[in-house]
C-alpha positions, 0 to 999 in steps of 0.5 A, a space after each residue: 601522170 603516175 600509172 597509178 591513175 590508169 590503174 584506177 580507171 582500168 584494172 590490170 589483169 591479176 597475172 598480166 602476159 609476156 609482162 616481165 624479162 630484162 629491160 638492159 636486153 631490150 634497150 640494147 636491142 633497140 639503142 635506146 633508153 626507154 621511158 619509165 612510164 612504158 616499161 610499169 606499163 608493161 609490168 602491171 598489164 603485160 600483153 592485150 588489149 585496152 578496150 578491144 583496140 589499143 595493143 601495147 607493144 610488150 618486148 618480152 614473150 615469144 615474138 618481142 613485139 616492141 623490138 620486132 616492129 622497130 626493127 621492120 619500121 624504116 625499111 617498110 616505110 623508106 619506099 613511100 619517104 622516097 616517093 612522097 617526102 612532103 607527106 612524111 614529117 617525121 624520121 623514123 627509127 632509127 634514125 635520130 629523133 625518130 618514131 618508133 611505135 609502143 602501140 597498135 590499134 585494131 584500126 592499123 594505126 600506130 601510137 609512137 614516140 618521137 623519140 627527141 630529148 630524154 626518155 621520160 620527156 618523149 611525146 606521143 604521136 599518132 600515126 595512121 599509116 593509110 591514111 598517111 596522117 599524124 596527130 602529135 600530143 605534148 604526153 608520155 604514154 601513160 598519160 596519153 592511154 589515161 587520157 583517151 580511155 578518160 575521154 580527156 585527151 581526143 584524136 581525130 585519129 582514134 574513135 572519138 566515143 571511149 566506153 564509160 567503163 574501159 577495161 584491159 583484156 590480156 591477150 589468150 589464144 582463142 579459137 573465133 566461130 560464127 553462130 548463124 540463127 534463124 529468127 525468133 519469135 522473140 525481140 531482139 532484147 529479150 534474146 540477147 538477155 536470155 544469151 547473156 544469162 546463159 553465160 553470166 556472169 557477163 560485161 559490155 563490151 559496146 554496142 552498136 545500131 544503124 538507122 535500119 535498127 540492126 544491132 550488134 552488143 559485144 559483151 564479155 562472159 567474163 569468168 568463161 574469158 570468152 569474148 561475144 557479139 550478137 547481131 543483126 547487122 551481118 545476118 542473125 548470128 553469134 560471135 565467140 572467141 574462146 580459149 581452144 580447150 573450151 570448143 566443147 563447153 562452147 559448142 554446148 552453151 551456146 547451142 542451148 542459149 539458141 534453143 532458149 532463145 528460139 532459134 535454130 542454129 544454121 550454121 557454124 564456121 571459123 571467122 574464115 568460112 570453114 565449117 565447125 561444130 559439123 551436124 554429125 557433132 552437134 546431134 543431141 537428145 531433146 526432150 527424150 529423142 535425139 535430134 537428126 544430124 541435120 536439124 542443128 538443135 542444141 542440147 537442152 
């Protein structure tokens, strides 16, 4: 399995992050040589996400991810090795023939290599350290990614459904606001397309439903960077995450979507509770009057 097959199945970004320095740095860092197909990894995607859940671990950059991790993994894991010996199968780096992680999941787990051998022939195990599980694969990296987002290569410990399109978001720093809606007269659909409208070009991201009909449709505005979801699951609302400097451009957008849709907006917070976009910030004139600083109604 070459990189360039996962290159065709999921394109990287034109200027990946943190994706370049000195590799001789790294492995003497870590006393190890590292295998080939991690390091182009590295080089073509840099830091981010293959879709929304898989981060691979760059050691370039302001936090050194790899070299970080590895540095912390025995000394986190040697109290429950001392207790529970039987649930842990595996040393750690870095004791010799030990995993040491490459990649994190949104879930907590930890995709590893058990680093016997050479290099170029360490395999891939999945880790979940909750639930103390593993899951061993006789691949690389590489092939191990190429194989999970092409639905070739399962896990019980990783989602079982992969997109039909996977996609690599480079990681930015972005500011994350809930959006809480009144309802609309309109149905769900029809509020979604005319949202994603307002900020097309647009590109799924996955969706989900329950057996009560609640819904919630990730997608991404793909020329904006911003990431989104709207749902019903946890109330009526709209999820963004968006670079810092675009709050204002945000703020406006996604205030007019809600008019378009027929919805008044509530409410809006950080993902941690903290209000934003306060009703004094958000007083607009619509249709020739300006609104009060207690309606919430978004520009035209």
């Amino acid at each position: 399995m070459t990189i360039d097959e996962l290159i065709r199945l999921v394109p990287p970004p034109a200027e990946p992050v943190d994706a370049q320095g000195d590799w001789r740095e790294v492995e003497a860092a870590l006393g190890l040589e590292l295998p080939a197909d991690f390091k182009t990894l590295i080089e073509r995607y840099g830091r981010g996400q293959f879709v929304d859940l898989i981060t691979p671990l760059t050691p370039f950059g302001a936090h050194a991810l790899l070299v970080q991790h590895a540095q912390r993994l025995l000394d986190r894991e040697r109290p429950f090795r001392e207790k529970y010996p039987d649930e842990c199968p595996y040393p750690f780096y870095p004791e010799p023939g030990g995993l040491l992680e490459w990649a994190g999941t949104d879930n907590g787990d930890s995709l590893c290599w058990l680093t016997e051998g050479e290099p170029d022939g360490w395999r891939v195990v999945v880790w979940n350290p909750r639930g103390v599980a593993y899951d061993a694969s006789d691949v690389g990296a590489v092939e191990f990614l190429h194989g999970w987002l092409s639905g070739r290569i399962t896990t019980p410990l990783l989602p079982g459904e992969v997109e039909p399109s996977p996609w690599f978001e480079p990681f930015r720093e972005r500011e994350h606001v809930y959006v809480k809606l009144s309802e609309g007269e309109s149905p769900y659909h029809e509020r979604l397309r005319i949202l994603r409208d307002a900020l097309a070009p647009t590109a799924d991201r996955g969706c989900y439903s329950d057996e009560d009909g609640e819904r919630q449709d990730h997608f991404a505005a793909t020329d904006l960077g911003w990431s989104l979801t709207y749902e019903t699951v946890y109330g009526h609302q709209i999820r963004v995450a968006f670079p810092p400097e675009d709050g204002e451009r945000a703020r406006v957008t996604l205030f007019d979507a809600a008019r378009r849709m027929g919805c008044q907006v509530l409410s809006t917070t950080t993902h941690l509770g903290e209000p934003v976009w306060t009703a004094a910030e958000t007083a607009t004139t619509v249709g020739g009057q300006e609104s009060g600083p207690d309606t919430f109604d978004g520009p035209r």
